[in-house]
N, C-alpha and C positions, 0 to 999 in steps of 0.2 A: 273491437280489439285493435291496440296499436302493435305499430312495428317495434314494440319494445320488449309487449307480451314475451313471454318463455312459454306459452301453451300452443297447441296445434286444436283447432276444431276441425278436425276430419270427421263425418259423417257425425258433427252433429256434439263429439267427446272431447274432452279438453285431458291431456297427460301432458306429465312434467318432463321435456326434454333430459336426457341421462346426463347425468354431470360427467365429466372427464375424471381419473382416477387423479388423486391427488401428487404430485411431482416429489419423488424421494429428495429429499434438500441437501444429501449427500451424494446425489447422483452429479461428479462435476467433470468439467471436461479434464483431458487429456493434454496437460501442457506443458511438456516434456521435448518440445522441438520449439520452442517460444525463443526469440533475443530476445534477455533484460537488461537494459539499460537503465544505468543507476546516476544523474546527475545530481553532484556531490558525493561522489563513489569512493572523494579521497580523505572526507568528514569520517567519525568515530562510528558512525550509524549506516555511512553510504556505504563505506569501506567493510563495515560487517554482514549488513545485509547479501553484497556481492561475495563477500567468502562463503558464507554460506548454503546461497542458490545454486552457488558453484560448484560446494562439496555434492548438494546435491544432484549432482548431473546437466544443471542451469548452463546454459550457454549465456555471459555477462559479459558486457560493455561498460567498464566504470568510464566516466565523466568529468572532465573538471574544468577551469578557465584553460588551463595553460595544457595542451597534451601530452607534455615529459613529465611533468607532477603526475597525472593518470595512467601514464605506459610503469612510473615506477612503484607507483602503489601499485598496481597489477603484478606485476612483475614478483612485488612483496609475498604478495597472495599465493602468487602459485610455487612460490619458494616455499610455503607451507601446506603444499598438498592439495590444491584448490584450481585443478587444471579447469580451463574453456573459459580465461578470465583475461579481459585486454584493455588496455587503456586505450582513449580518444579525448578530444576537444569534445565538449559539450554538443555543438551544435551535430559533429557525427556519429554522438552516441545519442541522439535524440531522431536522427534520420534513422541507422540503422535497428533500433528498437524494435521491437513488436510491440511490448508493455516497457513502459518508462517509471522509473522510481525516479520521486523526487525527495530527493534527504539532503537540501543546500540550508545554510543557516534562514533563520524567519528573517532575519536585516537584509538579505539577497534574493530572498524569494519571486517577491513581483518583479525585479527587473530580471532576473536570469529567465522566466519564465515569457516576459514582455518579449526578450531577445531570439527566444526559439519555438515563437508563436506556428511562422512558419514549418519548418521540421518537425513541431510536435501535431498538425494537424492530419486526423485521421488515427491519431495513436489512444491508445489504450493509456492512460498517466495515471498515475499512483502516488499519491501524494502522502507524506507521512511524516509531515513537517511540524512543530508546536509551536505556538507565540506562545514565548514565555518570557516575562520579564524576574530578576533577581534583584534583593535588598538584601540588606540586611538578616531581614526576618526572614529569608529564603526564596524559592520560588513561587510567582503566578502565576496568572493566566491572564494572557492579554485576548482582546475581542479587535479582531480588524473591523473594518469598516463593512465590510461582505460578509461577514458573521463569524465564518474558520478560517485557516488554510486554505484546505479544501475548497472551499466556494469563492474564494480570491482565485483560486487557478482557475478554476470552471469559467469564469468572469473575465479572465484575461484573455485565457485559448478555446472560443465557443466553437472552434470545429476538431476538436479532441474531446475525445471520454474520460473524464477525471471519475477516479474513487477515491477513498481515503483510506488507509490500511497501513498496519505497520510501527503506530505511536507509540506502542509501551514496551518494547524490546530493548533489553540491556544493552547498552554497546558492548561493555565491558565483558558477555556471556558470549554475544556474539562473535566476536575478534577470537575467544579464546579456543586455540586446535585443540585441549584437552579435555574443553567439553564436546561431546557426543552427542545429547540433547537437549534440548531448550523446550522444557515442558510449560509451556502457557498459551492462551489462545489470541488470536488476531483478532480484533473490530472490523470488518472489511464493510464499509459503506458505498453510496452509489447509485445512480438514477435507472441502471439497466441492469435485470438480472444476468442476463447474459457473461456483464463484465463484472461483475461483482465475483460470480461464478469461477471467471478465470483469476482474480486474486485470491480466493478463500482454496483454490486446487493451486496456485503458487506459494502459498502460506504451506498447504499440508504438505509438502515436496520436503519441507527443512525436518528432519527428527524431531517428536514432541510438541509440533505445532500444528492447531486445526486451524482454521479460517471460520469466521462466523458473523454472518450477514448481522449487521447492525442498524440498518435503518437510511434513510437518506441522504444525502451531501446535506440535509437541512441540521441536521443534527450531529455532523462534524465537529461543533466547536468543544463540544459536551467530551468529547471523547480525544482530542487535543488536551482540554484543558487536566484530565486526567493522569497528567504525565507532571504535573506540579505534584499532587497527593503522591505519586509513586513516590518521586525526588526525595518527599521529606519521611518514607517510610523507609526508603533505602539510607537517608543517612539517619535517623533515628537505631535502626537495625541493624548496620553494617552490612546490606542488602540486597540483591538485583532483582526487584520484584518483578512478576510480571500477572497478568489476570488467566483465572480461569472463568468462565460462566457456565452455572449449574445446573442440573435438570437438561442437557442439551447434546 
């Protein structure tokens, strides 16, 4: 018998060690005393994400190059009912964080991230950025060289926890105070359940929205790239799509 066995021969009997009960995948933590910081907090996306986590009880750090750009988007926010919301320079919304959202345009991505390798190490990042290129014929879907987003961040800040979560939300739904909720589900990817866990229970925080593990940072690009198909069903429709997944 090797050390790899799963049986016991005591006196001689071989029985199957008891398996562990199996982990409720809705059992998540409690993250409700978390800073979010949002760099690119003063984009169509960073700026909704942050009103929102905000409405929901979120304590949010929006982010931007310039700190008066971010104090006044802030500021915007909670003229609209979206208290525990504050503006900083990127690099001090990337210190003060617990969990960091990154929603900067895809042409800024690697260097904004290059730049606050330091401050974002140790942190929790959230990447929810898309390459997408437009023509003519509409949106694509670009392929970086490290395969998504996501695994471009992972590759640039290897002592921070990137996920990826966040790609298919309306800006337009989110910004807006008159919606209540935002019925559609999160992709939330990621190398460690632990963290994956703490975005998919900051997802379920906003009204209407679950969090739902999707698979690994390998399989990022798949779920970036599906923010080109939304694009052209929302302007086919007049639209703000967003996904649900079934059976779940």
């Amino acid at each position: 018998m090797t050390a790899d066995d799963s049986t016991s021969t005591d006196s001689g009997n071989t029985a199957p060690k008891p398996s562990a009960p199996a982990r409720d995948p809705w059992d998540l933590p409690d993250v409700s005393g978390l800073v979010v910081g949002v760099l690119g907090g003063t984009g169509d996306q960073g700026r909704g994400l942050a009103y929102r986590l905000a409405r929901a009880g979120q304590k949010v750090i929006i982010g931007s190059r310039v700190a008066e750009r971010a104090e006044s988007a802030a500021a915007g926010l909670v003229a609209l009912g979206a208290e525990g919301i504050e503006g900083a320079a990127n690099a001090e919304c990337a210190r003060r964080g617990d969990v960091v959202i990154v929603a900067v345009p895809w042409e800024g991505h690697a260097k904004t991230l290059e730049g606050l390798r330091e401050e974002l190490a140790g942190k929790l990042v959230v990447d929810c950025v898309n390459p997408l290129g437009f023509d003519k014929k509409g949106a694509y879907a670009l392929t970086p060289d490290e395969g998504s987003a996501a695994e471009q961040a992972a590759a640039l800040l290897p002592e921070s926890r990137v996920t990826a979560a966040f790609h298919h939300l309306s800006a337009v739904l989110l910004q807006d105070p008159d919606v209540e909720r935002i019925d559609t589900d999160v992709m939330v990817l990621g190398e460690a359940r632990a963290d994956t866990d703490v975005v998919q229970a900051l997802a379920g925080r906003i009204p209407g929205m679950r969090g739902v593990f999707a698979g690994r940072l390998r399989n990022a690009h798949q779920v970036e790239s599906l923010v080109a198909n939304l694009i052209s069903v929302n302007r086919r429709y007049k639209a703000h799509a967003g996904l649900r997944v079934t059976d779940v």
